[in-house]
C-alpha positions in Angstrom: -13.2 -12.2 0.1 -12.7 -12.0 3.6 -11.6 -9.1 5.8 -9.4 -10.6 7.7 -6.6 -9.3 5.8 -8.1 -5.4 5.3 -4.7 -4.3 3.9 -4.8 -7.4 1.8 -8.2 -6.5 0.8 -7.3 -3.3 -0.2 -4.4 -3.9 -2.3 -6.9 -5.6 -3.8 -9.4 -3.2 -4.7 -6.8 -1.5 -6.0 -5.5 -3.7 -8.5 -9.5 -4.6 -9.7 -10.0 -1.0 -9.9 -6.7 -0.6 -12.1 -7.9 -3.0 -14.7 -11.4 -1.6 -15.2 -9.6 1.9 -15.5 -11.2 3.7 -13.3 -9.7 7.0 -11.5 -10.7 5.9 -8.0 -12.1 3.4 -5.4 -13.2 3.2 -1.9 -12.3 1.0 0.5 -13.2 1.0 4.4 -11.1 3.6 6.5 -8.0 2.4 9.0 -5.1 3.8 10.0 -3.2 1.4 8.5 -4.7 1.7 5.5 -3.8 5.7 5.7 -0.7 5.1 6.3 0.1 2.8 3.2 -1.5 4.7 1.4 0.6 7.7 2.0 3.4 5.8 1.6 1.9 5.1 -1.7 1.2 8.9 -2.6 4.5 10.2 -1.1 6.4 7.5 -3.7 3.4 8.6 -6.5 2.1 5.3 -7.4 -1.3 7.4 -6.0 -2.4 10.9 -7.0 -3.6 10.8 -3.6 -6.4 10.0 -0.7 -9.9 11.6 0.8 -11.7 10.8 3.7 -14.9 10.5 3.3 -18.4 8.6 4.3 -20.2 5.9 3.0 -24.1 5.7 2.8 -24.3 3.9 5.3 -22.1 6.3 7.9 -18.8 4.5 7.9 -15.6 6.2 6.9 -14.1 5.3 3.7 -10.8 6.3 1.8 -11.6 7.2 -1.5 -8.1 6.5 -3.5 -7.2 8.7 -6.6 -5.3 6.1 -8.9 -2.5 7.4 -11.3 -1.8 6.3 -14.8 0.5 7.7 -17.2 -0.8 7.2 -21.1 -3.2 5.2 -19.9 -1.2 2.6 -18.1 -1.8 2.4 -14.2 1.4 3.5 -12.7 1.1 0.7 -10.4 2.4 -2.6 -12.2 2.5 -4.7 -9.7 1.2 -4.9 -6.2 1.4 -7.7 -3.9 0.8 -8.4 -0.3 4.2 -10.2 1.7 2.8 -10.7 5.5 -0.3 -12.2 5.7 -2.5 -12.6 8.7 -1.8 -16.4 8.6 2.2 -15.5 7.5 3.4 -12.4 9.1 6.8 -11.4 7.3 9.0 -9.4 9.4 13.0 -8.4 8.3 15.3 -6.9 10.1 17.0 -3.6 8.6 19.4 -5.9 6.6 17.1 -8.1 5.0 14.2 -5.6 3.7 13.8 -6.8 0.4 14.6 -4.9 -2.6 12.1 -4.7 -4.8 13.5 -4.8 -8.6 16.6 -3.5 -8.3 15.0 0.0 -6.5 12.6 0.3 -9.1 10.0 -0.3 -6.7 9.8 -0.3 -3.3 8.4 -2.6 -0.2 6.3 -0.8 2.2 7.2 -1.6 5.9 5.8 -1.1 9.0 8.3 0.0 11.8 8.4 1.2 15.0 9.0 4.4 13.5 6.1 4.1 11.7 4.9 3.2 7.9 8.0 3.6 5.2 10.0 2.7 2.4 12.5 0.1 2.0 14.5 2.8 1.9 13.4 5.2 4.4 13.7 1.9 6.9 17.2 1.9 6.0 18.4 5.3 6.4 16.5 5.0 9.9 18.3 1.7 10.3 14.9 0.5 11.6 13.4 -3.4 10.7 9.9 -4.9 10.7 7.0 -6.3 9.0 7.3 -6.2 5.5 3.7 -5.2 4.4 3.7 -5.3 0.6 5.8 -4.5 -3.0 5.2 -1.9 -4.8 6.5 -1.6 -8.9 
């Protein structure tokens, strides 16, 4: 895999980590990665984040994955812009993601949100992934 998509990469991680059960995984350090991923805690599809360092001296985010009886609490995670497709909506056309079940994580100008946050702040912009 490469990193050209990092948040891509993540998600990722994520999902692989999911179906092998474990209760967390690492993946490089970014601020964009932070931010999703507090997104991702705020919502509680995450129990939550650390920074910490790898062997080899780079920073990492280690990510505390949630499951309730056993199931990840994460169904379904996908990425929408791509390095090669960037996706970006205004505030009327951020997808809803299953009815409001789930949510799309956006980046705006006003910073890293919800669907819904993006609304109420009647802000638009790159639609960075769904969440269910």
């Amino acid at each position: 895999m490469s990193m050209n998509d990092p948040l891509g990469d993540m998600l990722t991680r994520i999902r692989n980590a999911q179906l092998r059960g474990k209760s967390t995984v690492k993946t490089p350090a970014s601020k964009l990665r932070a931010w999703v991923l507090d997104v991702l805690a705020a919502e509680g599809y995450i129990r939550g984040y650390e920074k910490t360092t790898s062997t080899e001296g780079h920073p990492e985010l280690e990510i505390s994955l949630k499951y309730f009886e056993g199931t990840p609490v994460i169904r379904e995670i996908h990425r929408v812009s791509k390095p090669g497709r960037r996706v970006y909506a205004s505030v009327k056309e951020i997808p809803s993601v299953r009815n409001g079940l789930g949510v799309s994580i956006v980046s705006t100008p006003k910073g890293v949100m919800t669907d819904a946050a993006a609304r109420t702040a009647n802000v638009g912009g790159e639609v960075l992934c769904t969440v269910f």
